[in-house]
C-alpha positions as CSV (number, residue, x, y, z in Angstrom):
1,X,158.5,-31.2,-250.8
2,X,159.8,-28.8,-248.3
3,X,163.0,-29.4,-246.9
4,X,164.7,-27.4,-244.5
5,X,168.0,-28.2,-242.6
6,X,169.4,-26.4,-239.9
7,X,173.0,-26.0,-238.6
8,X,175.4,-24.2,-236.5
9,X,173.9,-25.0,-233.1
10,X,175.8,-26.2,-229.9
11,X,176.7,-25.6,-226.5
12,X,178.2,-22.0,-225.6
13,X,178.8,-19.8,-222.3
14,X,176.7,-17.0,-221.4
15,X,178.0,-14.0,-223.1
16,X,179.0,-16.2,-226.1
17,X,177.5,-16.1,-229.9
18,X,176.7,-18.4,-232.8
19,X,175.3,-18.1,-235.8
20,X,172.7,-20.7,-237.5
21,X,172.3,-21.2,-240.7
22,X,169.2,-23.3,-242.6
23,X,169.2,-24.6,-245.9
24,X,165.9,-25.2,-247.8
25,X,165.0,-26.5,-250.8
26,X,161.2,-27.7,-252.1
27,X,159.6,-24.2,-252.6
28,X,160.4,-20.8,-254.3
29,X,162.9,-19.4,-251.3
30,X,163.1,-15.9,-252.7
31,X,159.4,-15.2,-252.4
32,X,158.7,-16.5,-249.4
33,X,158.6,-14.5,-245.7
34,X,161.0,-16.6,-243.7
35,X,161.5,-16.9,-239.9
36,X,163.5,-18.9,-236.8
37,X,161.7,-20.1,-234.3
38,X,162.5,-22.5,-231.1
39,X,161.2,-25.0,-228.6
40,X,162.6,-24.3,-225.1
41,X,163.1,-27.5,-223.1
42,X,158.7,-28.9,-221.8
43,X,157.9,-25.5,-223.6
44,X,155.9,-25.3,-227.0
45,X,157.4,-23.5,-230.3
46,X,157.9,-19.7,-230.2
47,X,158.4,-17.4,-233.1
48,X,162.4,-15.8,-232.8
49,X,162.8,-13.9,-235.7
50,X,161.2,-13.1,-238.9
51,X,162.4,-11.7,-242.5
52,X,160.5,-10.0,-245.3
53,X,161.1,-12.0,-248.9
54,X,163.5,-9.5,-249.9
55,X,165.1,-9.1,-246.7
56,X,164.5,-5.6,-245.7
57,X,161.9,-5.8,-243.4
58,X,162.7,-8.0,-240.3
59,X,161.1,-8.6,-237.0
60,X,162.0,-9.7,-233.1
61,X,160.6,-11.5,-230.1
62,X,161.3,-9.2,-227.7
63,X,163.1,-11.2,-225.7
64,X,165.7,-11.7,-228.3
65,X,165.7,-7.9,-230.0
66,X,168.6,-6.2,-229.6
67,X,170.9,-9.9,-229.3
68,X,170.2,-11.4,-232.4
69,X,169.7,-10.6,-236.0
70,X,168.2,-12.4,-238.9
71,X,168.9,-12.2,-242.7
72,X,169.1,-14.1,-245.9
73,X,171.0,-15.1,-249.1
74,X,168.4,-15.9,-251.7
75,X,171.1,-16.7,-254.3
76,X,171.9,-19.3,-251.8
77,X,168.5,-20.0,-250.6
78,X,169.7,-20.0,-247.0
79,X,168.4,-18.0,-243.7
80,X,171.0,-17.1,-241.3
81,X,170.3,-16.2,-236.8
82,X,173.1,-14.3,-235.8
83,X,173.0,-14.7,-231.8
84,X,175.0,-12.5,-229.3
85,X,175.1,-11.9,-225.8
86,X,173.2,-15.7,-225.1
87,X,171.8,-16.4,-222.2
88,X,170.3,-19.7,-220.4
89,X,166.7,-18.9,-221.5
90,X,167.8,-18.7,-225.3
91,X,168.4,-22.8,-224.6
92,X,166.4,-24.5,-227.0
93,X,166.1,-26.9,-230.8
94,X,166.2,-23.5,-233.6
95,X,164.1,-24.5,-236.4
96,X,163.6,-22.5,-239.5
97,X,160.6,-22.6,-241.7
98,X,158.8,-20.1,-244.2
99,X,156.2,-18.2,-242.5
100,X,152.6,-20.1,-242.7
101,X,154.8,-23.3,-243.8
102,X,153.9,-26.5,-242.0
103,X,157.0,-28.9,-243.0
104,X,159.7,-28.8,-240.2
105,X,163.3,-30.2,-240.4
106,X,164.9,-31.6,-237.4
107,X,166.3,-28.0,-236.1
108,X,169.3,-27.7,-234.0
109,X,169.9,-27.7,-230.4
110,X,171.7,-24.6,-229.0
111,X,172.7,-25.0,-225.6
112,X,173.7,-21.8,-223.3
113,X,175.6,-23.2,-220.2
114,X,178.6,-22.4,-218.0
């Protein structure tokens, strides 16, 4: 079965950065399209961030591009979210998942507060 376990969430000041990582097991990681997504607090799941299966194609919500950056070690089977420059709005539970995937880990809670 899919398994995929997020990390490197918390609580940071505007301005700050942190950088998630996700660790998945249960399915062929290197040829599978792989993205970030998050649930703001009462708000349903949005797509973040989204990487081609070799890593050189990647996409961004716009309310993200420019701030954060996606990639992947497919030696390690692991996604990474480099965030920058948060803001309040990017408060939210990160999950990671392959794209069409319907198996969801727990996902991390990144909170952007002064």
């Amino acid at each position: 079965q899919e398994q995929f376990v997020e990390s490197g969430g918390g609580l940071v000041q505007p301005g700050g950065s942190l950088r998630l990582s996700c660790a998945t097991s249960g399915f062929v990681f290197s040829a599978n399209n792989m993205g970030w997504y998050r649930r703001p607090p009462g708000k349903e799941r949005e797509g973040v961030a989204f990487i081609s299966s070799g890593g050189g194609t990647t996409t961004y919500a716009d309310a993200v591009k420019g701030r954060f950056t996606i990639s992947r070690d497919n030696a390690k089977k692991t996604l990474y979210l480099q965030m920058n420059n948060l803001k309040s709005e990017d408060t939210a539970v990160y999950f990671c998942n392959r794209v069409g995937g319907t198996y969801w880990g727990q996902g991390t809670q990144v909170t952007v507060s002064s």
